[in-house]
DOTOR-92961 format. One record per residue (C-alpha): x, y, z; residue in three letters; residue number from 1. Coordinates in nm, 2 decimals, always signed. Layout:
N
R X Y Z ALA NUM
...
***
This chain:
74
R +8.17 +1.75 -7.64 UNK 1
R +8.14 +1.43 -7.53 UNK 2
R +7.96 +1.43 -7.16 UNK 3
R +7.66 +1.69 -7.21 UNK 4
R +7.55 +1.88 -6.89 UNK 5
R +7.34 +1.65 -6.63 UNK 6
R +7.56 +1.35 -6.70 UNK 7
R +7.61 +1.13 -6.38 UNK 8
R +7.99 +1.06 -6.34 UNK 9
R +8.07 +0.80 -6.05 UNK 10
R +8.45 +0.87 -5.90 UNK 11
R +8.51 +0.71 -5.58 UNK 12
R +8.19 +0.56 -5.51 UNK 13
R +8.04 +0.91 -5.55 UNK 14
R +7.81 +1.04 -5.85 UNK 15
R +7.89 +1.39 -5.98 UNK 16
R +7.69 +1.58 -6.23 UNK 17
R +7.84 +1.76 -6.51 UNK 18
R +7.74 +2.13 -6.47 UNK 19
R +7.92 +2.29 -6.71 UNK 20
R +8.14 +2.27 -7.01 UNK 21
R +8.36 +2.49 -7.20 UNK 22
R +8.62 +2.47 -7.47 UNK 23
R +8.94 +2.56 -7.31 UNK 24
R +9.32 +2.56 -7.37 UNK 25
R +9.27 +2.56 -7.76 UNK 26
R +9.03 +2.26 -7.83 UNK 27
R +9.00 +2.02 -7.52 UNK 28
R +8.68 +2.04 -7.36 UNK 29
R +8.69 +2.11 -7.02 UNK 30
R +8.42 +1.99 -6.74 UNK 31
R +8.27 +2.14 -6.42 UNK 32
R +8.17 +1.84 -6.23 UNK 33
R +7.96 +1.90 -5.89 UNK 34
R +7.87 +1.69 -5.64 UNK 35
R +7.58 +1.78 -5.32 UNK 36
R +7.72 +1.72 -5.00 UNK 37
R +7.43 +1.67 -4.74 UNK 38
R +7.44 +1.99 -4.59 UNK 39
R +7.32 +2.15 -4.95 UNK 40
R +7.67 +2.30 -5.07 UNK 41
R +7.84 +2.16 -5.33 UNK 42
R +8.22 +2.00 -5.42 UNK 43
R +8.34 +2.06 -5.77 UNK 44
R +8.64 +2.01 -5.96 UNK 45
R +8.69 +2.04 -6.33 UNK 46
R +8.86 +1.77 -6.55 UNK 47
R +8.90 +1.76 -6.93 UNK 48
R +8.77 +1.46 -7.11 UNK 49
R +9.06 +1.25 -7.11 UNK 50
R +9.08 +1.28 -6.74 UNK 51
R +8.69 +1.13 -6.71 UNK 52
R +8.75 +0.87 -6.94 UNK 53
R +9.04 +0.74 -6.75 UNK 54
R +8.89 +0.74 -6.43 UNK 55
R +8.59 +0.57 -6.55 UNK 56
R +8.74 +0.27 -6.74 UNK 57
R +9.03 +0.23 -6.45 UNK 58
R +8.69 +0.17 -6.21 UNK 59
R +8.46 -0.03 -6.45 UNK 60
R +8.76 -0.24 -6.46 UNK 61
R +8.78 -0.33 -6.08 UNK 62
R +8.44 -0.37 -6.01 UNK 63
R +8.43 -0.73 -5.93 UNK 64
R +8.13 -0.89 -6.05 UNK 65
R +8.06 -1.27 -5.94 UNK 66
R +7.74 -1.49 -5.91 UNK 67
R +7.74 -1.76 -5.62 UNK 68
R +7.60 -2.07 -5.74 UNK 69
R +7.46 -2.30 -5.48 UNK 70
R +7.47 -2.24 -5.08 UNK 71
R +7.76 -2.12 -4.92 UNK 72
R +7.88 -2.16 -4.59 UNK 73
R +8.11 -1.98 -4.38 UNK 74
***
């Protein structure tokens, strides 16, 4: 198990919460993540670890940090 429950998750500019885990199809861990839409319900969908790890280092990687030195003008 390598996201515990309560971890925050951001996909798509949106932060999910695992809410559950269980060991399914032999030995991959599978994960219930939910997310509170403003009217109180809740989207979920469930991804195995693989799956989370993917999607989290493809957007870490195109987050474009950058520092402006100086003034800039437009």
């Amino acid at each position: 198990m390598k996201y515990p429950i309560d971890t925050k998750v951001t996909i798509n500019n949106r932060v999910w919460i695992v809410a559950e885990f269980r060991l399914g199809r032999g030995r991959e861990w599978i994960y219930t993540l939910a997310n509170e839409r403003n009217d109180g319900t809740f989207d979920t969908i469930r991804l195995n670890e693989r799956a989370i790890g993917k999607i989290t280092y493809k957007e870490s990687k195109e987050e474009i940090a950058f520092e402006v030195a100086g003034e800039v003008y437009a």
